[in-house]
DSSP file (Angstrom, degrees, kcal/mol; ACC not computed):
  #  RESIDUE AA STRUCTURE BP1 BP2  ACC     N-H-->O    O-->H-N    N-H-->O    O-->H-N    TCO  KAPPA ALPHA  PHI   PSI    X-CA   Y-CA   Z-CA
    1    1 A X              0   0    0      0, 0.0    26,-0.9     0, 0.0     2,-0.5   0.000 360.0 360.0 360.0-133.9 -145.0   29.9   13.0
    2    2 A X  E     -A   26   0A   0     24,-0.2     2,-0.3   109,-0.1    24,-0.2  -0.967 360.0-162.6-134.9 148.5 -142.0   29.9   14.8
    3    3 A X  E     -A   25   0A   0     22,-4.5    22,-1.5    -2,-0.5     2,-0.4  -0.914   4.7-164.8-111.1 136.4 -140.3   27.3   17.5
    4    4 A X        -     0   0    0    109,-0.6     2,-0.3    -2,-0.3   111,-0.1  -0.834   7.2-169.5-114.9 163.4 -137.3   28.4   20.1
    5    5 A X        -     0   0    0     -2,-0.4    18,-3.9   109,-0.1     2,-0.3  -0.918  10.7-154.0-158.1 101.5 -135.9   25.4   21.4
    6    6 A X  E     +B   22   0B   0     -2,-0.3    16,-0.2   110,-0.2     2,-0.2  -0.730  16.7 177.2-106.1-178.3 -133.6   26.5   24.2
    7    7 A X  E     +B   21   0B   0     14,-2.0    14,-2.4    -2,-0.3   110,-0.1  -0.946  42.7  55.7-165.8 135.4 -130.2   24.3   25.6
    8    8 A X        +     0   0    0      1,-0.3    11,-0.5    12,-0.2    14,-0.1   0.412  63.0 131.7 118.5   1.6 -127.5   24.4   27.8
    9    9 A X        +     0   0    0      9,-0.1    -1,-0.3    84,-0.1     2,-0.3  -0.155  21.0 106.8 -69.4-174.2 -128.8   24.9   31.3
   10   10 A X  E     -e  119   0C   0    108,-1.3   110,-1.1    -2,-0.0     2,-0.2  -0.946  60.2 -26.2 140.8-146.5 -128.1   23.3   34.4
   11   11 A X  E     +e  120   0C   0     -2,-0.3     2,-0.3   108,-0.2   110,-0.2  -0.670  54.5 169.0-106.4 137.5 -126.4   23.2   37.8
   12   12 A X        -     0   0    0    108,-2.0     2,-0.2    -2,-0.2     3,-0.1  -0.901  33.7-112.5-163.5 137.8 -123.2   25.3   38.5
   13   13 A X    >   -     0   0    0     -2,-0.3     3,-1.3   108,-0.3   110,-0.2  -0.434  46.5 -94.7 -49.6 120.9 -121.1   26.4   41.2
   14   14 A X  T 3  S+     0   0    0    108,-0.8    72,-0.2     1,-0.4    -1,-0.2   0.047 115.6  33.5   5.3 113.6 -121.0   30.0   42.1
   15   15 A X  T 3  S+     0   0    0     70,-1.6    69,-0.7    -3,-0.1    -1,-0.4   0.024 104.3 111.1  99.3 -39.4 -118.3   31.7   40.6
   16   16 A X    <   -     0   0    0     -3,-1.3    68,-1.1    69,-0.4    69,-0.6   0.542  61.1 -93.6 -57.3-148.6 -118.6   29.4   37.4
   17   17 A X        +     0   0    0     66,-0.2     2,-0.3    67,-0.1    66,-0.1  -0.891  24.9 177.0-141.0 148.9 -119.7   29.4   33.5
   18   18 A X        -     0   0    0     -2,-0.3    64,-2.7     2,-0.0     2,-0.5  -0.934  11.7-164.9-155.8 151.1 -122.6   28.8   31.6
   19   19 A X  E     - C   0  81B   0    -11,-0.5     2,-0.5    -2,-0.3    62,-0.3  -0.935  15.1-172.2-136.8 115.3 -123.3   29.1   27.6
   20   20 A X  E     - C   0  80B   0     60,-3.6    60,-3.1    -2,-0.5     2,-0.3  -0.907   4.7-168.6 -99.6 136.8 -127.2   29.0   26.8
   21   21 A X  E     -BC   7  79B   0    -14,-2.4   -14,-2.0    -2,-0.5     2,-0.4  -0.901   5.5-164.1-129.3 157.1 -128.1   28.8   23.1
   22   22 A X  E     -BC   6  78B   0     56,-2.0    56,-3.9    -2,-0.3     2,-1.0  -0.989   2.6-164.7-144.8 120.2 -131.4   29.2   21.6
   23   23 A X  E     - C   0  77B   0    -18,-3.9     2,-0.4    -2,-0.4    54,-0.2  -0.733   5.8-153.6-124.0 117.6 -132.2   28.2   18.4
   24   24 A X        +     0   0    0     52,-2.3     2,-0.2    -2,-1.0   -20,-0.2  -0.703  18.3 171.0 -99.3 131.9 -135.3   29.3   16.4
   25   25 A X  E     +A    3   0A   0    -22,-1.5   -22,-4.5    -2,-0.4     2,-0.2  -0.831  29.2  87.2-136.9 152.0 -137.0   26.9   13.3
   26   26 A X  E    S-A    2   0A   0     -2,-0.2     2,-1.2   -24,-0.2   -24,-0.2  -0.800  99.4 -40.5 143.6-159.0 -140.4   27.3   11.3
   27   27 A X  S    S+     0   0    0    -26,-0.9    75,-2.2    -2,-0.2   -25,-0.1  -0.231  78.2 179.2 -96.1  49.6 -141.1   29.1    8.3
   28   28 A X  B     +F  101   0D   0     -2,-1.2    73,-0.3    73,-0.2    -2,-0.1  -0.127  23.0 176.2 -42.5 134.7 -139.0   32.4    9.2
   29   29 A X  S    S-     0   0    0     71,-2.5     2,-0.3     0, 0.0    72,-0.2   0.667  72.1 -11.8 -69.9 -77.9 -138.5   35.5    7.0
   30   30 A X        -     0   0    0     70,-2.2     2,-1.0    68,-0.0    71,-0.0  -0.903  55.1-139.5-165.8 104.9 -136.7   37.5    9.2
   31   31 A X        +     0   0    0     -2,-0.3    68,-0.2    68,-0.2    67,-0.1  -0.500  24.3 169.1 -32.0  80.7 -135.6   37.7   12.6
   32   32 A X        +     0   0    0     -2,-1.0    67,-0.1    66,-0.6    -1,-0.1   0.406  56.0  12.0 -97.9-137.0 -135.5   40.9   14.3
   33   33 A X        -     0   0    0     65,-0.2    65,-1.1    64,-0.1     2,-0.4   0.091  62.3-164.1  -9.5 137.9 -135.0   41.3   18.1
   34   34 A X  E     +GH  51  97E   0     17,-1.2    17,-1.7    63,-0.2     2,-0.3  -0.913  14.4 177.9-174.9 136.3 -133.7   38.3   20.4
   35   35 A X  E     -GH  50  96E   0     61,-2.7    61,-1.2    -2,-0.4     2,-0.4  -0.916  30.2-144.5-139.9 126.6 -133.8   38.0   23.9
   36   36 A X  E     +GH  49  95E   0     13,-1.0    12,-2.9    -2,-0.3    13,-0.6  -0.803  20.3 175.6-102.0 158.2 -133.3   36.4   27.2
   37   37 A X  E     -GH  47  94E   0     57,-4.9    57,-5.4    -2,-0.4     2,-0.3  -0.994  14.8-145.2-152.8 145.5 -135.5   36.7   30.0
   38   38 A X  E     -GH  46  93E   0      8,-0.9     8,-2.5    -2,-0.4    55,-0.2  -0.910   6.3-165.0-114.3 132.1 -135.3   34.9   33.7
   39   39 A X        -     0   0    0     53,-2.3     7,-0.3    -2,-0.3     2,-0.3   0.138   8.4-175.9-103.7-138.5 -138.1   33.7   36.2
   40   40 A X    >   -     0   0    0     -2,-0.1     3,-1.1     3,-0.1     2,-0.3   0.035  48.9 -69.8   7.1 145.6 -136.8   33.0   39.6
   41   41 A X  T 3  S+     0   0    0     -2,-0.3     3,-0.1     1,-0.2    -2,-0.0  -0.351 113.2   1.7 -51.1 107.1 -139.6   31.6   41.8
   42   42 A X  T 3  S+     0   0    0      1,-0.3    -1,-0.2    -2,-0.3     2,-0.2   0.606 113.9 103.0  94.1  -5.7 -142.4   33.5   43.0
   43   43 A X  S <  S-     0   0    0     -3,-1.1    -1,-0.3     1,-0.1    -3,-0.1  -0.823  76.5 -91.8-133.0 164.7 -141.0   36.4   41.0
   44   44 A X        -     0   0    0     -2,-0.2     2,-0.8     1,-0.1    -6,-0.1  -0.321  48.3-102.6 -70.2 159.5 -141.8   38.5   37.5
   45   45 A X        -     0   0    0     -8,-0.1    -6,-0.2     1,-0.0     2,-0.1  -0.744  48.0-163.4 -79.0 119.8 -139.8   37.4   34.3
   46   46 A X  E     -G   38   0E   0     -8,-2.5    -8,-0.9    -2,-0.8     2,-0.4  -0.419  20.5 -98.8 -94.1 171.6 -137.4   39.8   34.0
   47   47 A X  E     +G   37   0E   0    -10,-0.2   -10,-0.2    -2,-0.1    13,-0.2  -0.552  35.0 170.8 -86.7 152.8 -135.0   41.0   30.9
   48   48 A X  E     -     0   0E   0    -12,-2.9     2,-0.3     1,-0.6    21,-0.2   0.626  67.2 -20.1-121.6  -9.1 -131.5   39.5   31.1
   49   49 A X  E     -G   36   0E   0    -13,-0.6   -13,-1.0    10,-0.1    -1,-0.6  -0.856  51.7-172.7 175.8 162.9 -130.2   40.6   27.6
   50   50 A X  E     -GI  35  58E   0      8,-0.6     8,-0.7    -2,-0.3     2,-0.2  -0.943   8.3-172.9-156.8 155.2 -131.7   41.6   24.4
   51   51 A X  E     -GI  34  57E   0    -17,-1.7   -17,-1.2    -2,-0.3     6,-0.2  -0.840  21.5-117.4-170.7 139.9 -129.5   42.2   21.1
   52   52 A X        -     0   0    0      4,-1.4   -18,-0.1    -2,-0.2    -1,-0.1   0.525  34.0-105.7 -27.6-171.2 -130.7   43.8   17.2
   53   53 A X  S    S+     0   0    0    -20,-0.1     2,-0.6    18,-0.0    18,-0.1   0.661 131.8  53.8 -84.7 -66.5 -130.6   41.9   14.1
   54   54 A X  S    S-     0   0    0      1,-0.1   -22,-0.0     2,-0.0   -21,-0.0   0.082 121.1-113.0 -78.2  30.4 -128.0   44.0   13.8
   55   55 A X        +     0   0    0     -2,-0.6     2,-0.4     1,-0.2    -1,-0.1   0.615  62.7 143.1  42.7  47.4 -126.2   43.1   17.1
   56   56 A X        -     0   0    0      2,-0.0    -4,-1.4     0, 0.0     2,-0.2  -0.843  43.7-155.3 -94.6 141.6 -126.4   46.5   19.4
   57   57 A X  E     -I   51   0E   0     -2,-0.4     2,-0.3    -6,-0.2    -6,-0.2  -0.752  12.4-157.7-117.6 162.6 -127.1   44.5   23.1
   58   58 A X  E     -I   50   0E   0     -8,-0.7    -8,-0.6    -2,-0.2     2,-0.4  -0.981  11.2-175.7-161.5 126.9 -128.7   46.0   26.1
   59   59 A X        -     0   0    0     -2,-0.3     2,-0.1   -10,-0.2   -10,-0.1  -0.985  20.5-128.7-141.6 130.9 -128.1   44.5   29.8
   60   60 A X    >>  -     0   0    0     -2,-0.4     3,-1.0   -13,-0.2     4,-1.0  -0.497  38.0-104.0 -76.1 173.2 -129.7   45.5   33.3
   61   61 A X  T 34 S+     0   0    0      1,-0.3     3,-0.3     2,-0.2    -1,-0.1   0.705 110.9  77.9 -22.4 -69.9 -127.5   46.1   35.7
   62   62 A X  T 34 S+     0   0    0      1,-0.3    -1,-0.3     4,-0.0   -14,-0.0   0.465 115.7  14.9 -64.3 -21.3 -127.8   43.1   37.5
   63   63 A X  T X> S+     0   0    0     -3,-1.0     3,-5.3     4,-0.1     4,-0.6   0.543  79.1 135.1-128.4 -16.3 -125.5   40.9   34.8
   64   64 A X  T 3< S+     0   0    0     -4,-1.0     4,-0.1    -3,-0.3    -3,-0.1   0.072  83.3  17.0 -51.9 143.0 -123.9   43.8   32.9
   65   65 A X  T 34 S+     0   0    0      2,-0.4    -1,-0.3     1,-0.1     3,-0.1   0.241 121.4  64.6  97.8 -28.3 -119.9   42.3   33.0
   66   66 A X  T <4 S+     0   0    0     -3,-5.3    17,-0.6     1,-0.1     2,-0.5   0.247 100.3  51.9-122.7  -1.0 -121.0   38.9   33.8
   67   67 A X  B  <  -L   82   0F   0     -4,-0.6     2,-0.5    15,-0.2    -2,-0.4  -0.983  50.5-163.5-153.6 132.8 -123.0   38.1   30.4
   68   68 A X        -     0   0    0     13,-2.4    13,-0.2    -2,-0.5    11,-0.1  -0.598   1.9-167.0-107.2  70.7 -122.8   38.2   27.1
   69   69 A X        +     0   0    0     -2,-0.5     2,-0.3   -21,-0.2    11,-0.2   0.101  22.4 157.7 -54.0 168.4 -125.5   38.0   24.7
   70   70 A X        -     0   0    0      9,-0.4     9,-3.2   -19,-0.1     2,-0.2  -0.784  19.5-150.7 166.7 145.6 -124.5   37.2   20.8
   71   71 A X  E     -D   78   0B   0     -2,-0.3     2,-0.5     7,-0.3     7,-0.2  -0.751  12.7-148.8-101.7 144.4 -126.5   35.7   17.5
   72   72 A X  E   > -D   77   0B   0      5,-0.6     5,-1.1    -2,-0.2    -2,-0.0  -0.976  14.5-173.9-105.7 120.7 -125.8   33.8   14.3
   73   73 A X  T > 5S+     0   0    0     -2,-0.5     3,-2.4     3,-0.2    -1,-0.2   0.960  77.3  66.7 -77.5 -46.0 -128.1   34.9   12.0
   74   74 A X  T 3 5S+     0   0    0      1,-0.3     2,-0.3     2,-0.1    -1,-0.1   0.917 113.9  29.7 -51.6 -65.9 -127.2   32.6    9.6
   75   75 A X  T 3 5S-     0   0    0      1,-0.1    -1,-0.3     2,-0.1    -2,-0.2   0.032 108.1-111.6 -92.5  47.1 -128.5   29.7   11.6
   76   76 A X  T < 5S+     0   0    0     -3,-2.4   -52,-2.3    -2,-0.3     2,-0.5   0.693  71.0 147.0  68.5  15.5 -131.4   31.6   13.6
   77   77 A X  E   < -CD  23  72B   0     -5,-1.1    -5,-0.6   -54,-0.2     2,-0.4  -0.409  32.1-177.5 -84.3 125.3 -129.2   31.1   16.8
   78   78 A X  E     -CD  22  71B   0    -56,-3.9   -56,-2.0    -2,-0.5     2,-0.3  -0.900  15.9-168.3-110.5 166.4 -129.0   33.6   19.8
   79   79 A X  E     -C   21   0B   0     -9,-3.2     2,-0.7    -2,-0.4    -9,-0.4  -0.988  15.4-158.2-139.3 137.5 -126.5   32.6   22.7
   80   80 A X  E     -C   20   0B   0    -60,-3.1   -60,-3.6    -2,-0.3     2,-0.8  -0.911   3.4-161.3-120.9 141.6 -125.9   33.8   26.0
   81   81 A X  E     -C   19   0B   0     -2,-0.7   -13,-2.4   -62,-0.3     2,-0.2  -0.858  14.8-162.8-119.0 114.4 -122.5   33.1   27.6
   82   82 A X  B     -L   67   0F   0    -64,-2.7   -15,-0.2    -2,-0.8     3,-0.1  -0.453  10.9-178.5-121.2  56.8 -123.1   33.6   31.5
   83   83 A X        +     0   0    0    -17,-0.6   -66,-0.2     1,-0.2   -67,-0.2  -0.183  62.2  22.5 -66.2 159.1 -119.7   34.2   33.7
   84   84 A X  S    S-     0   0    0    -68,-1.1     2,-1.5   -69,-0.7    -1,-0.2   0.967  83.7-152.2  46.8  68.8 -119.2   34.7   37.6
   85   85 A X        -     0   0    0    -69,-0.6   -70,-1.6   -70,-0.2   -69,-0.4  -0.601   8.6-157.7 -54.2  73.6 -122.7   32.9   38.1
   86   86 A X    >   -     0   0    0     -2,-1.5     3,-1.6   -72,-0.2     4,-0.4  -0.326  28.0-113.0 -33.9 131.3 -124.1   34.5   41.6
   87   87 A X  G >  S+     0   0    0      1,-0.2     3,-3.3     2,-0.2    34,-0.2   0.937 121.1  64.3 -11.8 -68.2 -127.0   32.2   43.6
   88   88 A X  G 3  S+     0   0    0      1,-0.3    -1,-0.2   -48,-0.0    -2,-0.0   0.615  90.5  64.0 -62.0 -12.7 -129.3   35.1   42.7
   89   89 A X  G <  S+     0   0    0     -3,-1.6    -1,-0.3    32,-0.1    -2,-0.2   0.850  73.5 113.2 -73.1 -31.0 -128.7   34.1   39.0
   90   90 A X    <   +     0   0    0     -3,-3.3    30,-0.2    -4,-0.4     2,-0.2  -0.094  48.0 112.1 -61.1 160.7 -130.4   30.7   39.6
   91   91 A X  S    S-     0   0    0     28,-0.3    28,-1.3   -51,-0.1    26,-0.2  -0.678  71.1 -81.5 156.3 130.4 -133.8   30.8   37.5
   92   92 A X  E     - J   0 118E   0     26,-0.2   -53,-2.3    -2,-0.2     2,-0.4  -0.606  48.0-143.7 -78.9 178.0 -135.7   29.4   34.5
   93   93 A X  E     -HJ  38 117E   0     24,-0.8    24,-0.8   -55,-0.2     2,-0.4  -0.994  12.3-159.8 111.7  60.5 -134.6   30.9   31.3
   94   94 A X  E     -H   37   0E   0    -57,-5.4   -57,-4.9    -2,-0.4     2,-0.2  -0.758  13.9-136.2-120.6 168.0 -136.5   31.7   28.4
   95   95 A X  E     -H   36   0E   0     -2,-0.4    19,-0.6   -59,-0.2     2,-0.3  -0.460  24.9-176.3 -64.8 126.4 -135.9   32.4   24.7
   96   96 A X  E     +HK  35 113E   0    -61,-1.2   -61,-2.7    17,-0.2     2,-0.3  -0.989   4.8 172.2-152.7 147.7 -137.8   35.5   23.0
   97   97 A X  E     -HK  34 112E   0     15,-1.5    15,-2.4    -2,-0.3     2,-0.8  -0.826  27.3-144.4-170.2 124.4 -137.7   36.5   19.5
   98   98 A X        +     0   0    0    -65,-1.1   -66,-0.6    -2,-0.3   -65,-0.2  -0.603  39.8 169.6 -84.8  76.9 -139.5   39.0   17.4
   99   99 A X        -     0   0    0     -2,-0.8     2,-0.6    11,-0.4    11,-0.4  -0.033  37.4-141.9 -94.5 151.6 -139.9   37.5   14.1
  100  100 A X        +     0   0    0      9,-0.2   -71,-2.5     7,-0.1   -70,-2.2  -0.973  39.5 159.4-126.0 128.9 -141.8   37.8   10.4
  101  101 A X  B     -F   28   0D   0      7,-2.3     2,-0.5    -2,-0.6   -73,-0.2  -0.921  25.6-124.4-133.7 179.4 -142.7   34.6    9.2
  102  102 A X        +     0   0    0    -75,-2.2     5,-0.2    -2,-0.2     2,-0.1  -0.839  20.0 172.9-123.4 168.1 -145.2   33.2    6.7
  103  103 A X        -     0   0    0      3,-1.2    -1,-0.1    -2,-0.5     5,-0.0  -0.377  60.4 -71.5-127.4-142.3 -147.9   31.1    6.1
  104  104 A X  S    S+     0   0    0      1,-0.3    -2,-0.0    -2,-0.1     0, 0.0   0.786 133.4  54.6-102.0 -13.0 -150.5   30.1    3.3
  105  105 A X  S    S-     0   0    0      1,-0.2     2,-0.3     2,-0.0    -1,-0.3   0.797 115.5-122.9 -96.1 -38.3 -152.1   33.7    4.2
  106  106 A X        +     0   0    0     -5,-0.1    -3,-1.2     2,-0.0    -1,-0.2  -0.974  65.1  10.9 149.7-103.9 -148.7   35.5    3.6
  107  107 A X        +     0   0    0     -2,-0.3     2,-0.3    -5,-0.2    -5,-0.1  -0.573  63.6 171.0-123.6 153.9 -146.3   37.7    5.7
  108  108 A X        -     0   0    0     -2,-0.1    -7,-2.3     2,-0.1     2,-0.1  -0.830  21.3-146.1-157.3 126.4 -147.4   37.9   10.0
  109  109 A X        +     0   0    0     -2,-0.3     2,-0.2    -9,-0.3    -9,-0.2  -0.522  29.2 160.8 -68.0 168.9 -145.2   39.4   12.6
  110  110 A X        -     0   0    0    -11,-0.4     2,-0.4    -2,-0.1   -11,-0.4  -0.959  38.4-122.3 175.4 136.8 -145.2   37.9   15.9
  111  111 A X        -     0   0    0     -2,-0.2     2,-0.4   -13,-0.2   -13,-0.2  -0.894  35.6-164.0-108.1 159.8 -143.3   37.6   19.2
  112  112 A X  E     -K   97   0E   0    -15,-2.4   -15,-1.5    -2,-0.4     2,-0.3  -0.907  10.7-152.1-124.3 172.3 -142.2   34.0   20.5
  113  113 A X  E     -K   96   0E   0     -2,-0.4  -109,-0.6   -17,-0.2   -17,-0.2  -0.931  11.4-141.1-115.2 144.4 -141.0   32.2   23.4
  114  114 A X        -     0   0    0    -19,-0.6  -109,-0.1    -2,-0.3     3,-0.1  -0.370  32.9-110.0 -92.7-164.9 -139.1   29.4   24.0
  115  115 A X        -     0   0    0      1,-0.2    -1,-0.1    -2,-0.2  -110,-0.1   0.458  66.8-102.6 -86.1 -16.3 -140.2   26.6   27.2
  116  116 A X        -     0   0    0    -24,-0.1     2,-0.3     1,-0.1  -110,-0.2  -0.110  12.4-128.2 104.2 148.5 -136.8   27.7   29.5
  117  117 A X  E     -J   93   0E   0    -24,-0.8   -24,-0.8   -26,-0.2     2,-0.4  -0.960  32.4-131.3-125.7 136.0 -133.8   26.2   30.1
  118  118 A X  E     -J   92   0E   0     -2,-0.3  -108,-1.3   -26,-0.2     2,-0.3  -0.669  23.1-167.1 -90.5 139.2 -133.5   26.1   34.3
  119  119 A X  E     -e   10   0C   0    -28,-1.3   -28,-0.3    -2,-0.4     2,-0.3  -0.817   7.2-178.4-124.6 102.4 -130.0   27.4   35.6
  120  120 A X  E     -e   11   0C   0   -110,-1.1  -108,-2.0    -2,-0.3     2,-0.5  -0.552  12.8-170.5 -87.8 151.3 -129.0   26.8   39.1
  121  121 A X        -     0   0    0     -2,-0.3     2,-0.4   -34,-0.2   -31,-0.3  -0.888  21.2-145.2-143.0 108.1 -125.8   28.1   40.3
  122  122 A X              0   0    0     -2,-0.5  -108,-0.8  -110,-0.1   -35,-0.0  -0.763 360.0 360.0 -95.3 116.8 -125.4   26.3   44.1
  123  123 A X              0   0    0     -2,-0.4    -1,-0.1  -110,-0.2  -110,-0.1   0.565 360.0 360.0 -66.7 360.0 -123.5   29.0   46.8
């Protein structure tokens, strides 16, 4: 199927930078959709960016200005690029990607997840 393998969290001061990359491997056809999404504790996973195949991006509120979503298709990468980092940003992190890949049966759409990268942003 398909694996996201996200990277690039950690701890960061309020007011700071972060660049999360997500990188998807397996036996891929074609990529469509690709996403980030945030948990905070105790709370639903919400969306934090989304962007095409063909890169058109979509941002709540809550980050529009402060975040940047972006792809390589060539290497199956999404990134998010995460400026003026609030407290309320801290959160795990996941990876999503709507994908067609194949197996010995043939062609299977499918969404995936990655395991989270945690980002803590300390006031």
């Amino acid at each position: 199927q398909v694996r996201l393998v996200e990277s690039g969290g950690g701890l960061v001061q309020a007011g700071g930078s972060l660049r999360l990359s997500c990188a998807a491997s397996g036996s891929i056809f074609r990529i469509d959709d690709m996403g980030w999404y945030r948990q905070a504790p105790g709370k639903q996973r919400d969306l934090v960016a989304e962007i095409t195949a063909g890169g058109s991006t979509n941002y709540p509120d809550s980050v529009k200005g402060r975040f940047t979503i972006s792809r390589d298709n060539a290497k199956n990468t999404v990134y998010l690029q995460m400026n003026s980092l609030k407290p309320e940003d801290t959160a795990d992190y996941y990876c999503n990607a709507q994908a067609l890949y194949m197996d010995y049966m043939g062609a299977h759409t499918g969404e995936f997840w990655g395991k989270g990268t945690l980002v803590t942003v300390s006031s």
